[in-house]
N, C-alpha and C positions, 0 to 999 in steps of 0.2 A: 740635562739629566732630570728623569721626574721626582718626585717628591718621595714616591715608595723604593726609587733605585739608590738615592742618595739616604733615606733610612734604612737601609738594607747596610750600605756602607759603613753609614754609621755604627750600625751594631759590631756591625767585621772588625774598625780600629776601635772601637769600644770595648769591643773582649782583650784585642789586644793590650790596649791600654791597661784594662783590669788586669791579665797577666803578668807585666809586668811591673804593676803596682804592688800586685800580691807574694812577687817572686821579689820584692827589693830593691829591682832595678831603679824605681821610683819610689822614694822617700820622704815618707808622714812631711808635711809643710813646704813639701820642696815647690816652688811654681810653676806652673802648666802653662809656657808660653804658646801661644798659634804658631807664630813662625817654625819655632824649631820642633811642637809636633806634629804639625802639616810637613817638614821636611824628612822626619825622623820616620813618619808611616806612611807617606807618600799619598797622602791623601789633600784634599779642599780643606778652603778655612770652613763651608758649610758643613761637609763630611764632617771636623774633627768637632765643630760646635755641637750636631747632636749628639756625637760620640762623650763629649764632656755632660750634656746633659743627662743621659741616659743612668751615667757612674754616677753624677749629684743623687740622683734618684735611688741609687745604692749607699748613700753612704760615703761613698770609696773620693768622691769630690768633692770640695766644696770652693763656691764662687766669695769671691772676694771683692766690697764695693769699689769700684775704680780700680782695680788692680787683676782681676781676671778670675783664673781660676787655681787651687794648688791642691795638693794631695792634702786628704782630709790627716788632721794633725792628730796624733794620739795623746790623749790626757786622761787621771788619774777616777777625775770628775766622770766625764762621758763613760769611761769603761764601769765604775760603779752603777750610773744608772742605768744603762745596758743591759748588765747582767741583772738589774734586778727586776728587770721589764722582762728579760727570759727567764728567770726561774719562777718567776709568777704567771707567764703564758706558757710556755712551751710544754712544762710536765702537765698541765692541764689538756691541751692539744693533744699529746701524747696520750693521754686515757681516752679522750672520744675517739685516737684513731682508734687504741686496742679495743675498745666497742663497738665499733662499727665495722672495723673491717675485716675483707673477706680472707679467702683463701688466696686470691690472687694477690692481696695487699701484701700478706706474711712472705710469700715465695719473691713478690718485690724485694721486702727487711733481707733476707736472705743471700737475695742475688746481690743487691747494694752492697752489704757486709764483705761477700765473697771477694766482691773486685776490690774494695777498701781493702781488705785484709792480704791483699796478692799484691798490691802497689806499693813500691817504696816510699817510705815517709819524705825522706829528707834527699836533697838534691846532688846527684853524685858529683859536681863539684863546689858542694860549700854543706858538709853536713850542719850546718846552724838554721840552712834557710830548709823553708818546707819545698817536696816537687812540685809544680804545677797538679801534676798525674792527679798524686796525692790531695792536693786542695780540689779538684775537681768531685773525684769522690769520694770524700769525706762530705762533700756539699750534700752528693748524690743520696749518701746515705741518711743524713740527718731528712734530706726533705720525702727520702721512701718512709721515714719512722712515719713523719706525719701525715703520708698518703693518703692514710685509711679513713682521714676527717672527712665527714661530705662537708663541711662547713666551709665554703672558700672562701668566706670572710677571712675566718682564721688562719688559713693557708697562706696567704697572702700576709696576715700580720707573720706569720713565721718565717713566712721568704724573706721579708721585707731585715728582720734583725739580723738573719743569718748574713746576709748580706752586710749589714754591716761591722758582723763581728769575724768578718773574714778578717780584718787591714789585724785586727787583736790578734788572732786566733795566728795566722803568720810570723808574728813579730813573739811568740810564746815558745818557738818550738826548742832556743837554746836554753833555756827553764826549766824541760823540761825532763832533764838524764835518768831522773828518778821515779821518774811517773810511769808509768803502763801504760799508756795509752788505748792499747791495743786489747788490753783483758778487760777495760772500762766498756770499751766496745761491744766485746763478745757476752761482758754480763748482761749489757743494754739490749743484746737483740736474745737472750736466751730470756729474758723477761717478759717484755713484748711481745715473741713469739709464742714466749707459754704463757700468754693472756692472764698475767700479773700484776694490775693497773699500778697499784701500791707499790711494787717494787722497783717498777719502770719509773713511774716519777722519781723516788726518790733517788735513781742511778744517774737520772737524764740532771736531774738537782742538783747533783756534786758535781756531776760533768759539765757544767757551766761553769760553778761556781769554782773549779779546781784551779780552771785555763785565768782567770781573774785575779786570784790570788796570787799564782805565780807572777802576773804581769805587776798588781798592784805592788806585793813586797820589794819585786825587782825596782822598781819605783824608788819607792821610796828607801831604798840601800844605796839608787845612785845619788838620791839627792841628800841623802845623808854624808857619799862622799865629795860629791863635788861644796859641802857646807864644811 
């Protein structure tokens, strides 16, 4: 197998693995042995080695010295500083895209919204967990908001968080019965669209900072009961 066929592969049980990291199947700490997910995807130990690497690269894995690799752990620490790394990048991003971009950018916000807002959130057998569908474009749409950037420095630090605020943003959705999700959305792109710099930040700013708090408080209510 050449090196470009076996990264090709890589990538194949690599999304897979993300999917079912992100759908629950695999669980924050649980560990990623080779054996059983070389048997589990029917893949090489090379194959799942750069497949593991790739997710490290997201966030979504992390290597453990002498002991391999496991699904990255969720803590109360990481998700503070997370969100505070996005709400001090992201609505900044956010205004260079609405100043820079086109016509074609906005009909992008649009279309993204469109299929977000047409896809089931939650997974027709476990309404707690988010769809796949759903996490795909939700990704889709957060990363059309910041299209309009020509800065691909910046594009790249935004991919880079979103990514890792998927394993968060998954493990929020039974938090969230009370939240709109969906009209946060719709004001986020009627902002945007109506090239609102001001208002865009500060919508895309509590949209961070919303999915955080619900995770934080839940937090610390479990560890209130389990004390």
């Amino acid at each position: 197998m050449s090196a470009r066929e076996k990264q090709t592969l890589g990538d194949q049980v690599g999304r897979r693995i993300r999917g079912d990291i992100l759908a629950g199947r695999l669980h924050p700490g649980e560990k990623l042995a080779f054996a059983e997910l070389c048997e589990r995807y029917e893949a090489s130990v090379g194959v799942v080695r750069e497949a593991l690497t790739w997710l490290a690269g997201q966030g979504l894995v992390r290597a453990q010295p002498h002991q391999g690799h496991i699904v990255s752990p969720l803590s109360a620490e990481d998700l503070a500083e997370l969100t505070q790394a996005r709400v001090l990048i992201e609505p900044m991003v956010l205004r260079q895209s609405i100043d820079e971009g086109s016509v074609d950018w906005e009909a992008r916000v649009v279309g993204a919204h469109h299929v977000l807002s047409r896809t089931s959130r939650t997974d027709p057998d476990d309404e707690r967990r988010a769809s796949e569908e759903w996490i795909e474009a939700h990704e889709r749409f957060h990363a059309a908001l910041f299209s309009g950037c020509a800065n691909g420095r910046l594009l790249r630090i935004t991919d880079g968080l979103a990514q890792e605020a998927a394993l968060y943003r998954r493990w929020s959705v039974p938090y969230e019965e009370h939240r709109d999700v969906a009209a946060e959305h719709e004001a986020l792109v009627a902002a945007t669209v109506g090239r609102d710099p001001d208002r865009a930040a500060d919508l895309l700013h509590a949209h961070i900072a919303s999915t955080a708090e619900l995770l934080l408080t839940a937090s610390e209510q479990a560890t209130d009961a389990e004390g």
